[in-house]
N, C-alpha and C positions, 0 to 999 in steps of 0.2 A: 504494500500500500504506500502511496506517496506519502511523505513526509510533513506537507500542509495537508492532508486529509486525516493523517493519522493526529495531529492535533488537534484537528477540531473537531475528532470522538472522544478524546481525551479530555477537551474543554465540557463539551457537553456531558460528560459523563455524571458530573456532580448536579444538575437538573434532570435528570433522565427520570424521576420519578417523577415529575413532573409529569412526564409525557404517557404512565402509564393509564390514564384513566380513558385516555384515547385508544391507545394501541391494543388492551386489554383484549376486550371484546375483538378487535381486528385477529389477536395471536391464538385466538379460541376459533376464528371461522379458518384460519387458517388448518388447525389443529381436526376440523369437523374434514375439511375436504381432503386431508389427506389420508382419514381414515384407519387409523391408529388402532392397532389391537394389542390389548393386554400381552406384556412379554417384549415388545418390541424393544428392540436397540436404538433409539432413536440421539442422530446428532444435528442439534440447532449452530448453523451455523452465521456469525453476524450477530451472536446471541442480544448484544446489548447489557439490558436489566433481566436478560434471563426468561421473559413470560413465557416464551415458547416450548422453553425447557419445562418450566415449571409446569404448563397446562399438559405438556406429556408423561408430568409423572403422576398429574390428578387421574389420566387417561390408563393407568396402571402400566407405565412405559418405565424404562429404565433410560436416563436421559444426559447426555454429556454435552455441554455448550462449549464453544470455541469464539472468541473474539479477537481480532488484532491489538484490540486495546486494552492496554492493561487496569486502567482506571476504570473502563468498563466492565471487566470480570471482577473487581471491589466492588462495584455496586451490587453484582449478581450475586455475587457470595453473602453482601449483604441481607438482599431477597432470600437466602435459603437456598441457593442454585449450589448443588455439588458438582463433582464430575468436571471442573471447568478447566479449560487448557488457551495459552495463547499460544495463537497460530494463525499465519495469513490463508485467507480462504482460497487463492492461486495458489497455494501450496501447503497442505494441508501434513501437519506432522503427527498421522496415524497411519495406521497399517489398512494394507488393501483389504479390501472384501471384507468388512468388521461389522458393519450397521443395516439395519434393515428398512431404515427410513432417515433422509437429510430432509431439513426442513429450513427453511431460509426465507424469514419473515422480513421484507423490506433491506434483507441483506447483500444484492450485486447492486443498486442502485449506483454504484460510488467503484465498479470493479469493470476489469474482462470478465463479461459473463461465458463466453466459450472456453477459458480458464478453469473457473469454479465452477462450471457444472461438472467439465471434464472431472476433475478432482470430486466432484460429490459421485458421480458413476463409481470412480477408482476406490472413494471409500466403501461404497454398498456392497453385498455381498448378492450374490447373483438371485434375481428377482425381487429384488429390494427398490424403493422408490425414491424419488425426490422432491418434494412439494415445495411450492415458491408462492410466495403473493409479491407485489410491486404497485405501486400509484398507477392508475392512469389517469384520463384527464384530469384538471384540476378542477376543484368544485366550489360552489359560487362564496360559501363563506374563509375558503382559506385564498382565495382571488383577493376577497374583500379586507384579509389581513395584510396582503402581502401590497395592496393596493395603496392601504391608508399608508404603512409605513414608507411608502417608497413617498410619497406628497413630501413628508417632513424630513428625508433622510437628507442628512449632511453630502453638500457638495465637494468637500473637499475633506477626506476622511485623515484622520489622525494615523499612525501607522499600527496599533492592536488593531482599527477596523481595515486599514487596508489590508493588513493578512487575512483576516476572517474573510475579507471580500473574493482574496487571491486564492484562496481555498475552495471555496464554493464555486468558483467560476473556473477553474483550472477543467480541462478537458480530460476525460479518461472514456474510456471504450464504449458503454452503456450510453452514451451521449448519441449513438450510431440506433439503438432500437427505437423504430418509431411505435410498438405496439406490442400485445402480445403476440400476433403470427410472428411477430421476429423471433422471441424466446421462442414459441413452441418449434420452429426452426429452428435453432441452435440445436434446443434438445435434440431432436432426431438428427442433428450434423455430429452429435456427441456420442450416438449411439442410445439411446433411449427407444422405449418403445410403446406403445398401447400413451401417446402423450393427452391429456388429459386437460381441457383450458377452460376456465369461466369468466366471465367479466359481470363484477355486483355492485351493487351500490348501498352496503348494511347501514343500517338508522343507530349508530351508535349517543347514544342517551347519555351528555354529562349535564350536572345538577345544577351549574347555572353558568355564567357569561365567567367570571370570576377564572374557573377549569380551563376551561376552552382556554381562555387566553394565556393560562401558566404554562398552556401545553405547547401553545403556538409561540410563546417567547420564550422557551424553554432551550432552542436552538440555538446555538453561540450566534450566527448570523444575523438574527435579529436581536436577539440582548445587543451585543455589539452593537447595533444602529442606533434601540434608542437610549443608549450610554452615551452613544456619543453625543445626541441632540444639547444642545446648551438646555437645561433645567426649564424653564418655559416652556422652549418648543415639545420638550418632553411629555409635561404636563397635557400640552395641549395634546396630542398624539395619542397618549393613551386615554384621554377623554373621548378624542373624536373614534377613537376606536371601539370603546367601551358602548357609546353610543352607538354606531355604526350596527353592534354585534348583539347589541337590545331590542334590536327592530325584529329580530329572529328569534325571540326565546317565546317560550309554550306558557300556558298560561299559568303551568305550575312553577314556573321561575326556570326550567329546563330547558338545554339544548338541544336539539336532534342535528347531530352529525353527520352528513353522509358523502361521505368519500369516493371516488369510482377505486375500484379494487381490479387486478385481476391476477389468477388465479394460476397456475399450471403444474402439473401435475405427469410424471413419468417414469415407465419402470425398466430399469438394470434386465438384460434378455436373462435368461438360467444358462 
């Protein structure tokens, strides 16, 4: 993993719970579709804060997570995540043929995905699967974050946000997918088979505006922005935003979230 990427998992690492009340419910749909059976050897790779791990050992799974970041496997151990190893997902430091299911919840976003799957083939043991979720389009409320903050965002950024900036904007391979047929190609370029693809849109329920926004600044990328804004503009920013993000909540003070998701899903030949 590059070097400004690998910082700023390591930045975000210490808000990553932040981000779970979102992702929850996402590492559980993932966890339904790839259809997990008690016993399984299951390896989450990208683990993060662990959930994916974690929802495979509610699922009666035996579960081992791998992150490149090491701040990020503290947080998971923190969660209760055992079994944890650091290792970069293009090159994964376990032995061939071990697992009976990889799972990789929002984790090539940021890689060579023809890398890492290769490598999640090489670690499955023959008829073993891989399940993957990933973004697609973007959807109108996190448009609407990414929208306000860009209004107020400093023109001329101090240099902690110019890295954070050079980070996120640096090019890496998954920049080249325009969809899922792309992934579900690779897989079958990788050797997979029976590949397996959905695209959803789940109504994930946080409890009020409050969530949602811990979750959405919870990113180095954007704390960075509105850190940087002078104290004023600040204020105003997340006013206009809080506003902005009230015009959508339920009448029980609730949010409904819904993300486009999609989904795929592939299995190692015997």
């Amino acid at each position: 993993m590059d070097s400004l990427l690998l910082d700023y998992f390591n930045c975000a690492a210490h808000r990553y719970v932040d981000i779970e009340p979102a992702y929850g419910p996402l590492a559980d749909g993932l966890i339904g579709f790839a259809k997990l059976q008690p016993g399984d050897r299951v390896l989450d790779v990208g683990t993060g804060s662990g959930l994916a791990a974690r929802g495979s050992v509610r699922a009666g799974c035996t579960a081992f997570a791998v992150d490149y970041s090491r701040a990020m496997l503290g947080v998971a151990k923190s969660q209760g995540v055992g079994n944890l190893l650091q290792s970069d997902t293009h090159d994964l430091a376990l032995r061939s043929s071990t697992f009976d299911v990889v799972l990789a919840s929002f984790a090539l976003n940021s890689t060579d995905p023809t890398r890492c799957l290769s490598e999640a083939r090489r670690v499955l043991a023959p008829g073993g699967r891989v399940a993957l979720q990933e973004w697609g389009a973007p959807d109108p409320l996190t448009v609407l974050v990414w929208d306000t903050i860009a209004d107020y965002a400093v023109e001329e950024p101090p240099p902690e946000l110019a890295a954070v900036r050079a980070a996120v904007e640096a090019p890496v391979l998954w920049d080249d997918i325009e969809g899922p047929d792309d992934v579900v190609a690779i897989m079958v370029e990788t050797g997979f088979c029976d590949v397996e693809m959905e695209v959803v849109r789940p109504a994930v329920v946080l409890p009020d505006v409050d969530v949602f926004m811990r979750y959405k600044l919870a990113w180095p990328d954007r704390h960075a922005e509105i850190d940087a804004m002078p104290m004023e503009i600040r204020q105003l920013c997340l006013g206009d935003l809080q506003e902005n993000l009230a015009a959508h909540v339920e009448e029980d003070g609730s949010m409904i979230w819904q993300p486009e998701i999609f989904r795929v899903c592939g299995r190692r030949p015997l």
